[in-house]
C-alpha positions as CSV (number, residue, x, y, z in Angstrom):
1,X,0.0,0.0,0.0
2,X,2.8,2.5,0.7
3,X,4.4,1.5,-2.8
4,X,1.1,3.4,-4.5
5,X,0.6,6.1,-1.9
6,X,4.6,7.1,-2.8
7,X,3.8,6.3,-6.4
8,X,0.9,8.6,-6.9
9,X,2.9,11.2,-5.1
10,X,6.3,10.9,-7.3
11,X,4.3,10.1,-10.6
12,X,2.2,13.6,-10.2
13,X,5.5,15.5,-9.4
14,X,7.0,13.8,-11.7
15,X,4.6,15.0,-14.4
16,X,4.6,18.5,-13.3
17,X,6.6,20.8,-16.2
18,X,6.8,18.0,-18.4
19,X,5.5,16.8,-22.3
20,X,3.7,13.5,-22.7
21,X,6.4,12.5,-24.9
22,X,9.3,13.4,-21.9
23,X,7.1,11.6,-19.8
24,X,6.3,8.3,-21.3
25,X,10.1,7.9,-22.3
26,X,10.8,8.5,-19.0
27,X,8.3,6.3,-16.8
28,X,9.3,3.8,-19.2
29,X,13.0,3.8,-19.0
30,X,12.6,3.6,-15.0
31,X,10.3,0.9,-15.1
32,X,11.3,-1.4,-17.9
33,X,14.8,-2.0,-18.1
34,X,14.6,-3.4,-14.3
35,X,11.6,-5.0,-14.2
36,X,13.2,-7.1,-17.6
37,X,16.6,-8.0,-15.8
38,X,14.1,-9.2,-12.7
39,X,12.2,-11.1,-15.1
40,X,15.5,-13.0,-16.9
41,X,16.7,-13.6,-13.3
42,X,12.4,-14.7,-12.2
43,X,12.7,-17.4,-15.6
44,X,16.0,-18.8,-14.4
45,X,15.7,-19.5,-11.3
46,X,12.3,-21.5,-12.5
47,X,14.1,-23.1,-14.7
48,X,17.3,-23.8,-12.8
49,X,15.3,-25.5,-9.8
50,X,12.8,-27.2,-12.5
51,X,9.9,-25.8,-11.8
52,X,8.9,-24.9,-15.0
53,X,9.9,-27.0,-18.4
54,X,11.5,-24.9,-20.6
55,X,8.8,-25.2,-23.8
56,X,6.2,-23.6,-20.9
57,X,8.7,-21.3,-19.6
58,X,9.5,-19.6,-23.0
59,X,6.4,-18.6,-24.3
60,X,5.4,-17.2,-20.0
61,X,8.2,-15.2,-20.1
62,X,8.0,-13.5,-23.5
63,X,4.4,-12.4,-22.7
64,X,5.1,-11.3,-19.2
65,X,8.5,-8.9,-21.0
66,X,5.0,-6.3,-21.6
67,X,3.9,-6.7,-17.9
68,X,0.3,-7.8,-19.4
69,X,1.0,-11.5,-19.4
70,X,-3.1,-12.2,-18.9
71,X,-3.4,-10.6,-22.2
72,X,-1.4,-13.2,-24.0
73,X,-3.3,-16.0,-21.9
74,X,0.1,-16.4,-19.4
75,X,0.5,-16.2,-16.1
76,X,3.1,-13.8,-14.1
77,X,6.5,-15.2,-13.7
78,X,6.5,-13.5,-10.0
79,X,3.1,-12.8,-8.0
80,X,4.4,-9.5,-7.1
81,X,4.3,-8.2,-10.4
82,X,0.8,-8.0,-10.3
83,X,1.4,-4.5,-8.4
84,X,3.3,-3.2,-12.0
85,X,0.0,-3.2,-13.9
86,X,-1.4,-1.1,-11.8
87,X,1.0,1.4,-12.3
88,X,1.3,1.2,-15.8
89,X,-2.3,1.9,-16.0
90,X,-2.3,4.6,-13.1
91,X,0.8,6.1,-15.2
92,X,-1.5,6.0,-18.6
93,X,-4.0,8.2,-17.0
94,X,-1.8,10.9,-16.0
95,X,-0.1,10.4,-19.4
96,X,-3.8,11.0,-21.6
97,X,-3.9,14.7,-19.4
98,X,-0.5,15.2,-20.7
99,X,-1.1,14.3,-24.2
100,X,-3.7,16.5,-24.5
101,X,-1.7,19.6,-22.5
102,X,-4.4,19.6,-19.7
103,X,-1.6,18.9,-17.0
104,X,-3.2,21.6,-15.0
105,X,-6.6,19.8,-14.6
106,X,-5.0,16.8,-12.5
107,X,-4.9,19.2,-9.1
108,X,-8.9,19.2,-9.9
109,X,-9.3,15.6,-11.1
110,X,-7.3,13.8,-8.6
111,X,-9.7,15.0,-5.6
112,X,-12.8,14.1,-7.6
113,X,-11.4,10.9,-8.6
114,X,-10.6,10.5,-5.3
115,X,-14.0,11.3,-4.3
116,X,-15.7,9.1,-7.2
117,X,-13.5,5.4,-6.5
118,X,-15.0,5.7,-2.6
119,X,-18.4,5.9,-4.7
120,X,-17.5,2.7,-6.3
121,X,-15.9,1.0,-3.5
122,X,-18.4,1.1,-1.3
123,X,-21.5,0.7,-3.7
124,X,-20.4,-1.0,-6.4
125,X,-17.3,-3.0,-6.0
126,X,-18.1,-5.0,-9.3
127,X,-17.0,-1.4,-10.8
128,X,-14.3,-0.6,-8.6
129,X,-12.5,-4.1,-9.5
130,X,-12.3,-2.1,-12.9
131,X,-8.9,-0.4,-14.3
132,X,-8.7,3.2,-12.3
133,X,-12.3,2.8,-10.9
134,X,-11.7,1.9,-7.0
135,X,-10.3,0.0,-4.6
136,X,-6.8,0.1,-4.8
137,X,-6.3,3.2,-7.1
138,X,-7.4,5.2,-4.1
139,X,-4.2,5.0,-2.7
140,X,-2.6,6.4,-6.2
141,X,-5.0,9.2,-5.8
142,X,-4.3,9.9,-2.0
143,X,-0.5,10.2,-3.0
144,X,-0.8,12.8,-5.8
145,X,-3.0,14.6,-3.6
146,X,-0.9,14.7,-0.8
147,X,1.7,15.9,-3.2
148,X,-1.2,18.7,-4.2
149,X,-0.9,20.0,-0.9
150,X,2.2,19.9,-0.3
151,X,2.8,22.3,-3.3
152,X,0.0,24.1,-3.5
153,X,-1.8,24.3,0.3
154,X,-5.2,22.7,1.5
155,X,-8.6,23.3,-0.1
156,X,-12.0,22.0,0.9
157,X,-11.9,19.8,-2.2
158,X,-7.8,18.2,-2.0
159,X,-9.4,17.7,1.7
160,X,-12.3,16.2,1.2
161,X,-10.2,14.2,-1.6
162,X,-7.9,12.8,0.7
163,X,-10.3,12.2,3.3
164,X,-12.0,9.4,0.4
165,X,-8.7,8.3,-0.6
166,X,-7.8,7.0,2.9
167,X,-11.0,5.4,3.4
168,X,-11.4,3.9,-0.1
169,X,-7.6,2.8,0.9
170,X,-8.6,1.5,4.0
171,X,-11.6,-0.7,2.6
172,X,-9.8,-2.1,-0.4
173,X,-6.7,-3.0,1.9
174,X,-9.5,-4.8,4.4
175,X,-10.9,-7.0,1.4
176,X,-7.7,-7.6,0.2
177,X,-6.7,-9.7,3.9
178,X,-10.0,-11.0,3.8
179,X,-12.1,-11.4,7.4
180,X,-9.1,-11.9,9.5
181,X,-10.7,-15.4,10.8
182,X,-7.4,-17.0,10.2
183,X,-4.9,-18.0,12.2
184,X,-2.4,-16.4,10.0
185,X,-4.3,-13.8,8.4
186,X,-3.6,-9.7,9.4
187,X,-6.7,-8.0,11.2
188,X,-9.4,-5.5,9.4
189,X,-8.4,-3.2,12.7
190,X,-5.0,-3.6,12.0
191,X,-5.0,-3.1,8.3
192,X,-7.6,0.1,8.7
193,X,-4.8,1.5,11.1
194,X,-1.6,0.4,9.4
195,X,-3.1,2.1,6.2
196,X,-4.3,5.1,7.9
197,X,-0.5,5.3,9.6
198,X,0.9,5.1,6.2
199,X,-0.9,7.9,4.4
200,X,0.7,9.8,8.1
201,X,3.7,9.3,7.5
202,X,3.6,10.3,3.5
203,X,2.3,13.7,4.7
204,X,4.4,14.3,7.5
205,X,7.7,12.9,5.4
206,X,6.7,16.1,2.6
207,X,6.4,18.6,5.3
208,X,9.2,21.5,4.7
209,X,11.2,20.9,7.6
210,X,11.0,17.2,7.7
211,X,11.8,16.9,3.9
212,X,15.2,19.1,4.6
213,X,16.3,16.3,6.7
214,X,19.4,14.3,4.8
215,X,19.5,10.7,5.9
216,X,22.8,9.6,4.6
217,X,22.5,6.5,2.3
218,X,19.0,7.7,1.8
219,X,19.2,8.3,-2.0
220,X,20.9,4.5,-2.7
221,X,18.8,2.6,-0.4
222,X,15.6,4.4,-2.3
223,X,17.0,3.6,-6.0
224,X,17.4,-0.3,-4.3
225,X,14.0,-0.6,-3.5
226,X,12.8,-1.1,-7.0
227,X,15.3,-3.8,-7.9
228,X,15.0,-5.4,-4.6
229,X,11.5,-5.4,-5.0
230,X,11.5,-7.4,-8.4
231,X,13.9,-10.1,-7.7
232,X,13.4,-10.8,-3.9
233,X,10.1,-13.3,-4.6
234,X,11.1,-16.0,-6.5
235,X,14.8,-15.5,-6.3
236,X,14.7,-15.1,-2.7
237,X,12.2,-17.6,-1.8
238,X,14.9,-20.1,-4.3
239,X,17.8,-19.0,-1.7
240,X,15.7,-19.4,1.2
241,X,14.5,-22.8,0.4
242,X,18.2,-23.9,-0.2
243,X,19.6,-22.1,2.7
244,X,17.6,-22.4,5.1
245,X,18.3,-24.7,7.8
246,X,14.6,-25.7,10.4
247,X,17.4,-26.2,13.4
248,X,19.5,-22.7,12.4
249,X,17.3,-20.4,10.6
250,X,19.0,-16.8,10.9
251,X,22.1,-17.6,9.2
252,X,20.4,-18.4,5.4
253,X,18.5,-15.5,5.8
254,X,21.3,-13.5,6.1
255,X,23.0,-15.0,3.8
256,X,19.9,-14.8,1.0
257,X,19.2,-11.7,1.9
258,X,22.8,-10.3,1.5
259,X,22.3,-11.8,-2.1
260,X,19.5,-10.6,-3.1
261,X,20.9,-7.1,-1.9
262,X,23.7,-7.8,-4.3
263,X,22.0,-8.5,-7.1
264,X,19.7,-5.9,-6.8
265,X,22.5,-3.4,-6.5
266,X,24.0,-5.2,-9.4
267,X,21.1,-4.3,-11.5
268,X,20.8,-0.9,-10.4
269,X,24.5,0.0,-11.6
270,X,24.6,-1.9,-14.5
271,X,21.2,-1.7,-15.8
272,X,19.6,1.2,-14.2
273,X,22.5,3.4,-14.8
274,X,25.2,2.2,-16.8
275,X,23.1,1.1,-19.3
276,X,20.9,4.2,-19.0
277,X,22.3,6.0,-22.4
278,X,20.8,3.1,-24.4
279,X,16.8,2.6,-22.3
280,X,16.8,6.8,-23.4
281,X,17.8,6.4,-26.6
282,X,15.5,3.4,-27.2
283,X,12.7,4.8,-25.6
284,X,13.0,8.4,-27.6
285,X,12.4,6.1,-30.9
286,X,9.3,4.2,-29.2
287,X,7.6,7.3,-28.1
288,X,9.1,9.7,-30.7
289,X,5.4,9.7,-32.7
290,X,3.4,11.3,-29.0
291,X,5.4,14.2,-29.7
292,X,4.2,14.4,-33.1
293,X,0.8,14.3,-32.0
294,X,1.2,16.1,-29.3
295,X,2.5,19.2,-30.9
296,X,-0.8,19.1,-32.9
297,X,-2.9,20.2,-29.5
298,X,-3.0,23.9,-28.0
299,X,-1.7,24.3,-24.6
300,X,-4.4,24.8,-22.0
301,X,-1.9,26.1,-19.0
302,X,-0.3,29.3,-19.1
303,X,1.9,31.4,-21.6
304,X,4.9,30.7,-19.7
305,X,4.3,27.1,-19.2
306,X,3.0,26.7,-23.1
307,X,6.1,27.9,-23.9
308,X,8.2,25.7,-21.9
309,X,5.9,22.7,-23.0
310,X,5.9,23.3,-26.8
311,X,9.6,23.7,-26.4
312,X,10.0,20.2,-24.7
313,X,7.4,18.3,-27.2
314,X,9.1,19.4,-30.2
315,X,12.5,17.7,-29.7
316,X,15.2,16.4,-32.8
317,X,14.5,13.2,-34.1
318,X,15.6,10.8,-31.9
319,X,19.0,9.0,-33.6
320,X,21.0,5.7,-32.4
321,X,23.8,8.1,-30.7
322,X,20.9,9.9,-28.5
323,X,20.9,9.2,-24.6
């Protein structure tokens, strides 16, 4: 749940000033080139410990390379990437505002959005299992508006907004655990507070004085979390399982864990930023025809802003020696 509150907040900054065109290539050069390495490393370690013959395996892990492996009839290589849809579509809604230059509308839309999903949550949860129509997008929305706030001050309507986001949050995170009548399952009181805490700290951690604060380490151990994130399921569970010893537990967990730390720093460096030259280059050619037709809508915002914006959608031609 925190991964979308912090999403919603970095993706609507991360809009802010920006063409469709800069934006696309760049949400997909920072999701892409990692989440691919994580699935090479998901398909081999399937492979390597035979849990998956390699006529099945090939065809799975082609279709899941577009993160919409249901589409070709496959399923995920790693339950956890079910969470990178979601973004991809939360990131495709933002990107149809900044196609058609009505970037400043999202400060309105998010509240009412916002406001609408806790509609469909609570009333009709048929509709709010929909793409960007409930449940869990509510915590998308309470991060860009917290992000609202913090740049632009409270209103009646970014409260009201967030008020709806945390409760749609709170009741999608409550189905999701289900009644908590198992032994092992989390409780609805504890998952309404642990979500409510969470949308606490996002606010607090964007308030001036608090953000000023340098944690040192902070800026590697965030650009970790990503890779971490993709390759710590079925990799780690792999180490775990051959690690782990029932009569001496702690020492395979450190040691799997200090591998999966590795590797995940490994494909930070090499693929996140090494490589980085060649994901902008590629994704300039991918994306170069949004800027095309994005140049063929009149800017909404402000002179100053149009001017910026016109500027950054009309780039060169992207060419091979690009980065």
């Amino acid at each position: 749940q925190l991964f979308f509150i912090i999403s919603g907040f970095v993706i609507f900054l991360s809009a802010s000033g920006r063409t469709a065109f800069a934006f696309a290539a760049g949400r997909a050069t920072r999701l892409y080139p990692a989440f691919w390495a994580g699935a090479v490393l998901a398909a081999g370690t399937l492979l390597l410990t035979a849990q998956e013959a390699p006529n099945e395996l090939l065809p799975r892990f082609l279709a899941n390379l577009t993160m919409f492996p249901e589409r070709f009839g496959q399923s995920r290589l790693d339950i956890v990437y079910w969470t990178l849809a979601l973004e991809v579509e939360f990131y495709a809604l933002v990107f149809l505002f900044l196609v058609f230059r009505r970037r400043h509308w999202l400060d309105t839309f998010f509240p009412l959005w916002a406001i609408g999903m806790l509609g469909t949550t609570l009333f009709l949860p048929g509709i709010a299992r929909l793409p960007l129509a409930g449940e869990t997008f509510s915590l998308f929305a309470g991060g860009a508006i917290i992000a609202i706030i913090a740049r632009s001050g409270w209103s009646i309507l970014r409260g009201a907004g967030l008020i709806a986001s945390v409760i749609g949050g709170v009741i999608a995170t409550i189905r999701q655990v289900g009644p908590g009548s198992e032994p092992d399952s989390v409780s609805p009181v504890v998952a309404a507070v642990a979500v409510v805490l969470l949308f606490v700290l996002v606010y607090v951690l964007t308030r001036p004085k608090v953000a000023a604060v340098h944690v040192p380490g902070s800026r590697l151990i965030g650009a970790l979390t990503y890779p971490i994130y993709l390759v710590h399921a079925v990799f780690g569970y792999a180490l775990l399982n051959l690690w782990v010893d029932p009569d001496s537990i702690w020492p395979g967990i450190a040691a799997a864990l200090a591998v999966v730390v590795a590797v995940s720093a490994g494909i930070h460096y090499l693929v996140e930023r090494v490589a980085a030259p060649i994901w902008r280059s590629l994704f300039r050619v991918v994306f170069w025809p949004i800027a095309q037709i994005e140049a063929r809508f009149p800017d909404g915002s402000s002179r100053a802003s149009g001017a910026r914006t016109r500027s950054q959608a009309s780039p060169e031609p992207p060419s091979s020696s690009s980065s």
